[in-house]
N, C-alpha and C positions, 0 to 999 in steps of 0.2 A: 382525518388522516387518509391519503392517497395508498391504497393497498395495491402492492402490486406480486404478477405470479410469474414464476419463472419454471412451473410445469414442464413446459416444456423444453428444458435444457436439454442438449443433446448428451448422452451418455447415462444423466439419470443424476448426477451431480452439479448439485452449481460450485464455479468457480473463482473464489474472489479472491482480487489483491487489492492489498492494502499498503498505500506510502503515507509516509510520515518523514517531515525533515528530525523531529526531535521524538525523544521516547514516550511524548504525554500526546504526542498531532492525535493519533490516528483519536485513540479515546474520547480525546474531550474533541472533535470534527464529526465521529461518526459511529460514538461509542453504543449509545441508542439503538442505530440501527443494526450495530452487528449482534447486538444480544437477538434484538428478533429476527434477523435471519440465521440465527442456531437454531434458535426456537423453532421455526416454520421450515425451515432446510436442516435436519440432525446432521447430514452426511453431507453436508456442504466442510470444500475445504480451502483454506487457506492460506496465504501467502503473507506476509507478514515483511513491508520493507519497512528499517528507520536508516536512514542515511548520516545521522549525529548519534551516536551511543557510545561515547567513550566514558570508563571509569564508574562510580555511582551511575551512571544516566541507561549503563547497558543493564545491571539489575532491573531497573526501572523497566525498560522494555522489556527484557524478559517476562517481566511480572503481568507487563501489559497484556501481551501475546499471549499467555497460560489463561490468567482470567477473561477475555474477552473470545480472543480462537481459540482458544481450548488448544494452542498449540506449544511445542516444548523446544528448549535453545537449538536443536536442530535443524527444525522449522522457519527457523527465524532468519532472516537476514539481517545483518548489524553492521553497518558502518560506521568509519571513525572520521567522517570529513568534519572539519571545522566548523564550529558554529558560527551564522554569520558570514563566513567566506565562500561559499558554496558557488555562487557565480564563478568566482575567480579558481575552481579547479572545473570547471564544466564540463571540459574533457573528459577528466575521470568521472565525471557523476554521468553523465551519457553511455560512457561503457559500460556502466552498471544495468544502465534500464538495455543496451542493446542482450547482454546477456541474459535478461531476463526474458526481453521479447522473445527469444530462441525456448526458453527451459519453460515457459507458461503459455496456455492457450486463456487467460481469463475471462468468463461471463461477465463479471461486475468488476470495476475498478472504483479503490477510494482514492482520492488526493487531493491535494489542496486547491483553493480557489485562486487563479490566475491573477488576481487581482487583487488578493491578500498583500499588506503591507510590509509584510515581512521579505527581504531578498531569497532568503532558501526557498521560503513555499514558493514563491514565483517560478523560481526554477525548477522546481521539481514539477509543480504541474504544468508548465509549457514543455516541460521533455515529458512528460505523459501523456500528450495529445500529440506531440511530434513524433513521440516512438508508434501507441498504438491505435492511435486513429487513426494514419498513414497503412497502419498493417489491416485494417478494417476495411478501408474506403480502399483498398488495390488490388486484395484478395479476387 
């Protein structure tokens, strides 16, 4: 296992966000690692996007976010974009991460692999390299 230290974060906090198109992404993508980075960071803090959470599927994320970041429906961000059609409002899903980009300064980001076969992951990680990579490499 490739161990890695984030000592030296500035502020003394590491800080991660985390997207997910649907309520189960983030978990079963990068469930593993986030248990041990509570473990090895306690006062690391969290971000918590799922861009599909409508009906049954927002408990779900709820449930996810409590048991995994230890964080609560406040915490959470929860959208109701369509499962599946997520291309096709891209607009609105852009305004979301440009909001975000404004309200988060993140050390670590989770999201999906660009190359995943699925259309929502797709979009959602090529608008996470386009929101904050750009904000990385211009700084």
């Amino acid at each position: 296992m490739i161990r890695l230290s984030f000592d030296a974060v500035s502020g003394g906090t590491l800080k991660i966000l985390c997207f997910g198109c649907h309520s189960d992404d983030i978990e079963i993508g990068c469930g593993g690692t986030i248990l041990r980075l509570r473990e090895q960071y306690p006062s690391c803090v969290f971000n918590w996007v799922i861009f599909s959470a409508s009906g049954v599927r927002e408990a779900e994320a709820l449930r996810g976010a409590e048991l995994f970041a230890g964080i609560d429906r406040e915490s959470a961000v929860l959208k109701n974009f369509r499962d599946g059609f997520m291309p096709f409002a891209g607009g609105e899903v852009k305004a979301v991460f440009e909001e975000l980009k404004h309200a988060t300064s993140p050390d670590i980001i989770f999201t999906h692999n660009r190359k995943d076969a699925h259309q929502d992951h797709r979009l959602i990680a090529e608008l996470t390299w386009n929101t904050f990579l750009f904000e990385i490499t211009s700084s």
